[in-house]
C-alpha positions as protocol buffer text, in pm:
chain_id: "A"
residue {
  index: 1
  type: UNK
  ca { x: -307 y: 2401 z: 137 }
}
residue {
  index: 2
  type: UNK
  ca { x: 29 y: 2399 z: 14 }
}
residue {
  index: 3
  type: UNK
  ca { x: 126 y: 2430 z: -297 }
}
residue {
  index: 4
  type: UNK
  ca { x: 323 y: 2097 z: -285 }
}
residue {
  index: 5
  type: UNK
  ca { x: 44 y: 1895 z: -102 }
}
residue {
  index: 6
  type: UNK
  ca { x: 117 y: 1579 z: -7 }
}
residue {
  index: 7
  type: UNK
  ca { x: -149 y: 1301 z: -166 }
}
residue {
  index: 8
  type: UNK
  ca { x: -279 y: 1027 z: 9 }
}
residue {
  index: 9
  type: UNK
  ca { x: -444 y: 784 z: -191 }
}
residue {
  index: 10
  type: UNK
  ca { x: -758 y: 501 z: -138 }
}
residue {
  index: 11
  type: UNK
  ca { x: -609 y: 147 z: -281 }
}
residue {
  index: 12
  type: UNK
  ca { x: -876 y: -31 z: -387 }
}
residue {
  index: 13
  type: UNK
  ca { x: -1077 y: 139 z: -655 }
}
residue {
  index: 14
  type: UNK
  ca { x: -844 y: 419 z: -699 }
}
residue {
  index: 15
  type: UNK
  ca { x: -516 y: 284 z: -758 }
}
residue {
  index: 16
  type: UNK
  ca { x: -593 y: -92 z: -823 }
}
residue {
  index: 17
  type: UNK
  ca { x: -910 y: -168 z: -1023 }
}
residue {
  index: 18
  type: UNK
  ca { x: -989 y: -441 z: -773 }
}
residue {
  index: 19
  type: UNK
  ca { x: -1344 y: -382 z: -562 }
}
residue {
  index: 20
  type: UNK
  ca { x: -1548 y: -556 z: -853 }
}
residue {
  index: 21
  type: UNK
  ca { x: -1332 y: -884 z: -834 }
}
residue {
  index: 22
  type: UNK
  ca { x: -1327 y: -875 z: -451 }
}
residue {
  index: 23
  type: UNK
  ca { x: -1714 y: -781 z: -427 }
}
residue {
  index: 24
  type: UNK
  ca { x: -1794 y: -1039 z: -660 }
}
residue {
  index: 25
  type: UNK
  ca { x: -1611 y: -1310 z: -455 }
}
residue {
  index: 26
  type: UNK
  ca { x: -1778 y: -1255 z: -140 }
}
residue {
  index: 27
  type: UNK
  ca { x: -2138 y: -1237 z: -291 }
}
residue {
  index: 28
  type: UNK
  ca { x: -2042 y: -1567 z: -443 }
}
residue {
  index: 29
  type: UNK
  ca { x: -1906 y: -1711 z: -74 }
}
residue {
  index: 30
  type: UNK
  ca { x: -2216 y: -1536 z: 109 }
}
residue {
  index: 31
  type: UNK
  ca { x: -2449 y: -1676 z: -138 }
}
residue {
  index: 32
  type: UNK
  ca { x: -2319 y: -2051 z: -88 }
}
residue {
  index: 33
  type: UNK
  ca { x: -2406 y: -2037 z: 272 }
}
residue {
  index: 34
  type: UNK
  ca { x: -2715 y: -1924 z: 218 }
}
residue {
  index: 35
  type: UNK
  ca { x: -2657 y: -1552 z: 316 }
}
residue {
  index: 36
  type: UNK
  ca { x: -2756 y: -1390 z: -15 }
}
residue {
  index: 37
  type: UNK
  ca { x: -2571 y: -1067 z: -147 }
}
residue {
  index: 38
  type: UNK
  ca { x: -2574 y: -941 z: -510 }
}
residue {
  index: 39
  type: UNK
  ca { x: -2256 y: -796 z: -578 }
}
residue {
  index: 40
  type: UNK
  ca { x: -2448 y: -459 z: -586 }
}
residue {
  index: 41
  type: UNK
  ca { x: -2514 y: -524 z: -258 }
}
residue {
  index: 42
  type: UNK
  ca { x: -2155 y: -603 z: -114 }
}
residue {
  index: 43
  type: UNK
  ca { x: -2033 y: -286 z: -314 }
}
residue {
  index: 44
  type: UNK
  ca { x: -2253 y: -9 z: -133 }
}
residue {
  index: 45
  type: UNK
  ca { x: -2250 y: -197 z: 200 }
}
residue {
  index: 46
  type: UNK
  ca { x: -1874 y: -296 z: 171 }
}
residue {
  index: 47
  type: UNK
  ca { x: -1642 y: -119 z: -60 }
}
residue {
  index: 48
  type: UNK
  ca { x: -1442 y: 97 z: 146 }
}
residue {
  index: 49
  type: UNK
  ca { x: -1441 y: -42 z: 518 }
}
residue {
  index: 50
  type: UNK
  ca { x: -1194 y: -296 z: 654 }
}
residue {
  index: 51
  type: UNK
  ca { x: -1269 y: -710 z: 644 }
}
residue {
  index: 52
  type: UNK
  ca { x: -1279 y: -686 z: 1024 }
}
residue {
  index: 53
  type: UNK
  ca { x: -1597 y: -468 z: 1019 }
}
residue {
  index: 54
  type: UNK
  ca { x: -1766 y: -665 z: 734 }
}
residue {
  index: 55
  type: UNK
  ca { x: -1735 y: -943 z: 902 }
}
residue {
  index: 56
  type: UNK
  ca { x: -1847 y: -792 z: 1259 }
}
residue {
  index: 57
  type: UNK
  ca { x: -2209 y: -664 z: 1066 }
}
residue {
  index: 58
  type: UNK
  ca { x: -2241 y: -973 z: 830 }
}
residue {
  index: 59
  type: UNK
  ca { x: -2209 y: -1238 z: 1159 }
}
residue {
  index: 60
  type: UNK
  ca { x: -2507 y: -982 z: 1267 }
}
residue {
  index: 61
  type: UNK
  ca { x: -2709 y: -1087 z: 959 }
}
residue {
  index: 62
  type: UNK
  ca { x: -2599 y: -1467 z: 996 }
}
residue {
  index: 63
  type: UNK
  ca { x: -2691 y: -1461 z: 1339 }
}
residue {
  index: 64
  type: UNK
  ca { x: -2377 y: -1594 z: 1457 }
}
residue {
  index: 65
  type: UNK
  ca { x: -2036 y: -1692 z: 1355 }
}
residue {
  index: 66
  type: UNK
  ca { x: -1958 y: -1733 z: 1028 }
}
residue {
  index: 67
  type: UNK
  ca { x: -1785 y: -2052 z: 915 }
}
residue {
  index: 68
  type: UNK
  ca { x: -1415 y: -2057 z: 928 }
}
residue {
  index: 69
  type: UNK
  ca { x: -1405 y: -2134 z: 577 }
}
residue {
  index: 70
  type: UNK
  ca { x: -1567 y: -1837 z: 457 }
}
residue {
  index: 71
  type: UNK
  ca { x: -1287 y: -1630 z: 527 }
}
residue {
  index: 72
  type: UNK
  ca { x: -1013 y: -1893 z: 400 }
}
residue {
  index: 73
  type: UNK
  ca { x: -1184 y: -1951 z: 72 }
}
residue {
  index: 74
  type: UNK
  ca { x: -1218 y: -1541 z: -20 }
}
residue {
  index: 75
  type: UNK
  ca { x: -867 y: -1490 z: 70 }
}
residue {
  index: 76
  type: UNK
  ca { x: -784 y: -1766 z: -123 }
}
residue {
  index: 77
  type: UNK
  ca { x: -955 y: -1696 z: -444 }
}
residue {
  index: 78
  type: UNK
  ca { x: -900 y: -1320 z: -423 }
}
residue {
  index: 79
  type: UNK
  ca { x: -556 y: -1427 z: -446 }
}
residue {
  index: 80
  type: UNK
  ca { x: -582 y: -1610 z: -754 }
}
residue {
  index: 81
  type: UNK
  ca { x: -800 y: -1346 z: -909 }
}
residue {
  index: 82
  type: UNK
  ca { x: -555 y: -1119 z: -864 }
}
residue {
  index: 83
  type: UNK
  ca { x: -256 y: -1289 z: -1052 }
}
residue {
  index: 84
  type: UNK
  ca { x: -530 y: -1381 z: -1295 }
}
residue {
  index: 85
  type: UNK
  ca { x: -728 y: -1046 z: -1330 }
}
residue {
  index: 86
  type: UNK
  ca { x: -629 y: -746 z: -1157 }
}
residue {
  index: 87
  type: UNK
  ca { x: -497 y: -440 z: -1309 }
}
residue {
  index: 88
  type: UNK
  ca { x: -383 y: -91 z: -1218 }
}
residue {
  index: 89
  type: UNK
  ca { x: -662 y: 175 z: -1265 }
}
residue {
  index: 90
  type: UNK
  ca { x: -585 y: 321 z: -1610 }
}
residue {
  index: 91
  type: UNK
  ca { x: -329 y: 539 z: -1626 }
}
residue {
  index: 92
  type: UNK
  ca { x: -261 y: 525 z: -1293 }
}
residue {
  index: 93
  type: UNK
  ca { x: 118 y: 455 z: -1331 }
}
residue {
  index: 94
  type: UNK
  ca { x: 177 y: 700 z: -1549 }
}
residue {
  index: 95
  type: UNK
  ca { x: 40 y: 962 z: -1319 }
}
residue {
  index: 96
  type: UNK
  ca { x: 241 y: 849 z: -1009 }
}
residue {
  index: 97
  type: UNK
  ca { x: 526 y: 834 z: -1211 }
}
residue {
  index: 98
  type: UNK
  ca { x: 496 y: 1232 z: -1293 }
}
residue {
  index: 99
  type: UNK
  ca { x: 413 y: 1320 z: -935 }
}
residue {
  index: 100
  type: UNK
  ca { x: 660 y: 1600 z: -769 }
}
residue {
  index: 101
  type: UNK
  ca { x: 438 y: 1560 z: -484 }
}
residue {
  index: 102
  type: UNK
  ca { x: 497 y: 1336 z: -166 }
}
residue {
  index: 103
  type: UNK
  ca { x: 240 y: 1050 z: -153 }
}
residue {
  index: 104
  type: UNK
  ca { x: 138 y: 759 z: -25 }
}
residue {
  index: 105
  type: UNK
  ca { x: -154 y: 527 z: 33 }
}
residue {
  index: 106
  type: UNK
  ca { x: -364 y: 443 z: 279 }
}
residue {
  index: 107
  type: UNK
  ca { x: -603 y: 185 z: 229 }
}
residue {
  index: 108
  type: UNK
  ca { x: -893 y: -36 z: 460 }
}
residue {
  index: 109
  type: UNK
  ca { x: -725 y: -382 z: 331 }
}
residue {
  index: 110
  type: UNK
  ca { x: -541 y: -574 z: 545 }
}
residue {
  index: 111
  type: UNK
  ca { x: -183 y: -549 z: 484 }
}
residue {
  index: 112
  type: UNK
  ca { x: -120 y: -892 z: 317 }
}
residue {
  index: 113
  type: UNK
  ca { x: -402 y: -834 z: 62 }
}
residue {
  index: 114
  type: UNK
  ca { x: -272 y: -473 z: -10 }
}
residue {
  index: 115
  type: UNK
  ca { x: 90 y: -567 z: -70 }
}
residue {
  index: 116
  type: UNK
  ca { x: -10 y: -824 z: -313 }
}
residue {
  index: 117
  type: UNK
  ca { x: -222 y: -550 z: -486 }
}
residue {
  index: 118
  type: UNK
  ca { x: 40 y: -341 z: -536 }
}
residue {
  index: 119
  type: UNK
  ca { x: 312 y: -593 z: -615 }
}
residue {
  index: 120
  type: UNK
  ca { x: 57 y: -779 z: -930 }
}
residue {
  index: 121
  type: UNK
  ca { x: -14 y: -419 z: -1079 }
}
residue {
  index: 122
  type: UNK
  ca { x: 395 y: -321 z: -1050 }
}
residue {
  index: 123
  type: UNK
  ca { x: 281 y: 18 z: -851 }
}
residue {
  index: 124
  type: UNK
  ca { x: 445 y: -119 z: -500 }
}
residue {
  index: 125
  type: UNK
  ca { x: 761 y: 49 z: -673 }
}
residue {
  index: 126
  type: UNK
  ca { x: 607 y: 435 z: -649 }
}
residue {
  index: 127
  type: UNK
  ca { x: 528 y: 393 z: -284 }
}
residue {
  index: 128
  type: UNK
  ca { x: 827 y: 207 z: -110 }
}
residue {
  index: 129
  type: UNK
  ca { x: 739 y: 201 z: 250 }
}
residue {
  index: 130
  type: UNK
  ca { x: 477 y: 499 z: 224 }
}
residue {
  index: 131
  type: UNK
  ca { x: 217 y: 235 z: 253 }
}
residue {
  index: 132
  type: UNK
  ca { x: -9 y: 243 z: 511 }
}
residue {
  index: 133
  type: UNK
  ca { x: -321 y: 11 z: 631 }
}
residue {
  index: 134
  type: UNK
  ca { x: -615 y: 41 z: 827 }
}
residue {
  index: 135
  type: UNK
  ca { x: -494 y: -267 z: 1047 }
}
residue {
  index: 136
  type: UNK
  ca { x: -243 y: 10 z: 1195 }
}
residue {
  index: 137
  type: UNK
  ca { x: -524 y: 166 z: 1371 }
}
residue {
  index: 138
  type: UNK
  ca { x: -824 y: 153 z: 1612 }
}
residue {
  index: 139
  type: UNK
  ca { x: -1105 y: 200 z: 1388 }
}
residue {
  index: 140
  type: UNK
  ca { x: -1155 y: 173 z: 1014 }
}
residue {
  index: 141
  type: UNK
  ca { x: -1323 y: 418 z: 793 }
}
residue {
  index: 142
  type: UNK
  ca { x: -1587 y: 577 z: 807 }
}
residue {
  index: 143
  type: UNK
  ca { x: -1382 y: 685 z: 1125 }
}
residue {
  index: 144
  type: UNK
  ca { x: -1074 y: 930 z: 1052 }
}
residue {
  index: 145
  type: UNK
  ca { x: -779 y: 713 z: 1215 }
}
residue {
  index: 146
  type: UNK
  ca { x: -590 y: 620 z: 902 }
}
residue {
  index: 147
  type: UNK
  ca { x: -578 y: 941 z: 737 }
}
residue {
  index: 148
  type: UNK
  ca { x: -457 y: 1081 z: 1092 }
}
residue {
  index: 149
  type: UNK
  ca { x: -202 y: 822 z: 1069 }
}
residue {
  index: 150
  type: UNK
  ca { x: -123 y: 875 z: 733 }
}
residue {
  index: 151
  type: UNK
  ca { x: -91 y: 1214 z: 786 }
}
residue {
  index: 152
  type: UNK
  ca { x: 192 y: 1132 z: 1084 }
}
residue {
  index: 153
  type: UNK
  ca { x: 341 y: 894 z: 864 }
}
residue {
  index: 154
  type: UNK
  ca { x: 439 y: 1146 z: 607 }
}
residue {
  index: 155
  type: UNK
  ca { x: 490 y: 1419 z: 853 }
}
residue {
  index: 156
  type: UNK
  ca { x: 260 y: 1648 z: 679 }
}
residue {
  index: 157
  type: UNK
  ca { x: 27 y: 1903 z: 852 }
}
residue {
  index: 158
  type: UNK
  ca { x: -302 y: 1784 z: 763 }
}
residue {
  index: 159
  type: UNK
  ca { x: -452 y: 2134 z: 630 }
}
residue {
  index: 160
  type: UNK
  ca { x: -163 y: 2024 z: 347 }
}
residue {
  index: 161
  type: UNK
  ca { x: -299 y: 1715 z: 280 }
}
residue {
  index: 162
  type: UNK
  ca { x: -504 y: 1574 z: -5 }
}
residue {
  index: 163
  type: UNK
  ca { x: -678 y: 1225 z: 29 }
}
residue {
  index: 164
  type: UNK
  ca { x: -798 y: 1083 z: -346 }
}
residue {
  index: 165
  type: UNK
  ca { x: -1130 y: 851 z: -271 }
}
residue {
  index: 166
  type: UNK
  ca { x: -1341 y: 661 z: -425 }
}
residue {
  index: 167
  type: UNK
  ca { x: -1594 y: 545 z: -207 }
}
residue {
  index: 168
  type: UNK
  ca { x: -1834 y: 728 z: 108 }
}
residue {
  index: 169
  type: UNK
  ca { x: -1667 y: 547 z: 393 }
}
residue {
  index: 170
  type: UNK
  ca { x: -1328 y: 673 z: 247 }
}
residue {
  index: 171
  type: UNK
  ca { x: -1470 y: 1022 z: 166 }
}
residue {
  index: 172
  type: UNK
  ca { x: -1634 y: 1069 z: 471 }
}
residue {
  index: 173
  type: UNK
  ca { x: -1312 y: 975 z: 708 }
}
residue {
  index: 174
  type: UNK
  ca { x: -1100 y: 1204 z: 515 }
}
residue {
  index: 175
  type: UNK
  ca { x: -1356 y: 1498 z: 583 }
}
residue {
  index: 176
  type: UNK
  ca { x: -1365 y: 1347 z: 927 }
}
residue {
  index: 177
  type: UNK
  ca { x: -982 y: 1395 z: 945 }
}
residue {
  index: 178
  type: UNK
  ca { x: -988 y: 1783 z: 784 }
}
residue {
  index: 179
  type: UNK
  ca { x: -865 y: 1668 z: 492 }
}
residue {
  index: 180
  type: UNK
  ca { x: -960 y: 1817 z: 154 }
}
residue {
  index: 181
  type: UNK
  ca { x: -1070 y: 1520 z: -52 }
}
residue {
  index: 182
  type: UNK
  ca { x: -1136 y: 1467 z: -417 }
}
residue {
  index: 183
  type: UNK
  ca { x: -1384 y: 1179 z: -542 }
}
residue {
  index: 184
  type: UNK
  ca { x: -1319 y: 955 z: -788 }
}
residue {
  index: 185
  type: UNK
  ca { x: -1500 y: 705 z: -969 }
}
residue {
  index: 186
  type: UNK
  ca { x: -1308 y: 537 z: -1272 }
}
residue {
  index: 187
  type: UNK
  ca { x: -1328 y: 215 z: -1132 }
}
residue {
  index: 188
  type: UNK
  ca { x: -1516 y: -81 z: -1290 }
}
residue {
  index: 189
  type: UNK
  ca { x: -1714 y: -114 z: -969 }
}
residue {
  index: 190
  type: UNK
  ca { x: -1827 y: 247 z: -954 }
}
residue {
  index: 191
  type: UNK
  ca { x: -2230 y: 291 z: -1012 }
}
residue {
  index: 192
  type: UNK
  ca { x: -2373 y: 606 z: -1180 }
}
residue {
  index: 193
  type: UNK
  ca { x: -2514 y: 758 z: -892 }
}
residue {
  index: 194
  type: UNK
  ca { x: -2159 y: 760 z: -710 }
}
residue {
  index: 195
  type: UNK
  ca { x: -2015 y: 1088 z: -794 }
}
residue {
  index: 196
  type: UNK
  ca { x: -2279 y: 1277 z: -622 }
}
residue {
  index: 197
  type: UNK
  ca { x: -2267 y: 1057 z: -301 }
}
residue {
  index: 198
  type: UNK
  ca { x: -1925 y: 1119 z: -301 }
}
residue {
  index: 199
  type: UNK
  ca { x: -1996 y: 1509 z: -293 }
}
residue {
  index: 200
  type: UNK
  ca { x: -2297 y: 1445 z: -36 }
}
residue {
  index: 201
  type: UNK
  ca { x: -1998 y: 1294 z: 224 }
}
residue {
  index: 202
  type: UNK
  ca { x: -1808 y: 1558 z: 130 }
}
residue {
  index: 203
  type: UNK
  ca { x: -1590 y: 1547 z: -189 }
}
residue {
  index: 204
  type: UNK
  ca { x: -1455 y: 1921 z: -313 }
}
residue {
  index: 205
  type: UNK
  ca { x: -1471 y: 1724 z: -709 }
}
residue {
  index: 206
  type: UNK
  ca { x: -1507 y: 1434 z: -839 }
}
residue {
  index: 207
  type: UNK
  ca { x: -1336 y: 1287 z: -1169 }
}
residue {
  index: 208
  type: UNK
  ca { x: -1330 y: 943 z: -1354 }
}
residue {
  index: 209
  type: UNK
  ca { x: -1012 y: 956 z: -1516 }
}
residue {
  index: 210
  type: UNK
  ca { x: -706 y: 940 z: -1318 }
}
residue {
  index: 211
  type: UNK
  ca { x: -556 y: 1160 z: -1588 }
}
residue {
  index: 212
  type: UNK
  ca { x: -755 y: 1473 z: -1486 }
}
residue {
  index: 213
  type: UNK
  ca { x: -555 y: 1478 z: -1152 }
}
residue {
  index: 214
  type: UNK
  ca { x: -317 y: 1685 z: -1355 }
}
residue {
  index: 215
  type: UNK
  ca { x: -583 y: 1961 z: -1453 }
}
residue {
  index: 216
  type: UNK
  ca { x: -746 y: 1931 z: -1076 }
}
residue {
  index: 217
  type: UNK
  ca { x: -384 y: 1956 z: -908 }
}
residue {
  index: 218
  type: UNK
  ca { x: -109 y: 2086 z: -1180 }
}
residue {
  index: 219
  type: UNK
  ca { x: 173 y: 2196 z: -889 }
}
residue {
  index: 220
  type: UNK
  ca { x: 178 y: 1833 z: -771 }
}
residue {
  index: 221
  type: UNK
  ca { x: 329 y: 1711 z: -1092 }
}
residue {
  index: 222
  type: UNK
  ca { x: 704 y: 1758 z: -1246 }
}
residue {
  index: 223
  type: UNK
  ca { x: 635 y: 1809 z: -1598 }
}
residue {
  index: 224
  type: UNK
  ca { x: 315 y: 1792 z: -1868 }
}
residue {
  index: 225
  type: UNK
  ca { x: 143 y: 1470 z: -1905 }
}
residue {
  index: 226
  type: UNK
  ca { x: 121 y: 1319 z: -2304 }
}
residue {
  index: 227
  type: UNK
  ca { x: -190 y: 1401 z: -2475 }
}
């Protein structure tokens, strides 16, 4: 790898703190139409993977078409959660602010949902158009195609490369790719058991504060983080 890598970082989980609001949601929706999902549930079947294949298994469980207003309704109240509740993955900003290091993300959210993400938490300013979703490609992760793309995007060679991850879809698409990957699991959504699934798929480390990026990765970053 070099030693300026460039860093390609999950969205949801890792940079906004937003798969327990979104998980919650659709248990809530699935459970009103009598398709029952604990928000346990939605997390380890869900978190990670685009709405297009969530929506291709769940029909599978429904045994058919889901109602139109399924869809609508999460959208809809994931939007108002967000002005209302999300927030940027501590210390977070102050990481990407230090960063020498070319990044950019690459998340399984459809573009709408992951502008607004970034916009509500102020980091759409570190990333400018370095913003990349899964919609771009042919398949969504577990498959490698948008850390390929993100790769091209950025023009890096992927052996120089870094994806940051937080769930086993995500980890396991970056490995897919050849891309060294570190785990992480500070997010509110992330259970106790996830740090060693995330090695399992493939993760070189794992950490829980975004903070320790600097120890993990110290020639990615400008100058010395604050105690």
């Amino acid at each position: 790898m070099s030693a300026n890598p460039t860093l390609i970082f999950d969205c949801d989980g890792v940079l906004i703190d937003s798969e327990i609001l979104v998980c919650r949601l659709v248990s809530e929706e699935l459970t009103a139409l009598g398709l029952p999902l604990s928000v346990d549930d939605v997390i380890l079947r869900f978190a990670g993977r685009p709405e297009r294949e969530m929506m291709a298994e769940l029909e599978r469980d429904y045994g058919g078409p889901l109602p139109e207003s399924f869809l609508a309704r999460t959208r809809a109240r994931t939007a108002e959660c967000y002005a209302t509740e999300l927030q940027a993955v501590a210390n977070v900003g102050e990481i990407l602010r230090r960063l020498r290091a070319p990044f950019c993300v690459a998340s399984s959210s459809a573009p709408p949902k992951l502008r607004l993400g970034l916009a509500v938490t102020g980091l759409d300013v570190h990333f400018g158009e370095n913003v990349i979703s899964a919609a771009s490609v042919a398949r969504g992760k577990p498959a490698p195609d948008v850390f390929l793309y993100a790769a091209g995007w950025m023009r890096a060679a992927i052996p120089d490369c870094l994806v940051i991850e937080d769930s086993v879809p995500g980890v396991t698409a970056a490995r897919a790719a050849g891309i060294r990957t570190f785990g992480f699991t500070g997010g509110r959504h992330c259970p106790p058991d996830l740090g060693a699934r995330l090695q399992d798929a493939g993760a070189e480390t794992v950490f829980a504060d975004m903070r320790d990026l600097k120890r993990l990765l110290p020639s990615a970053f400008a100058e010395p983080l604050a105690a």
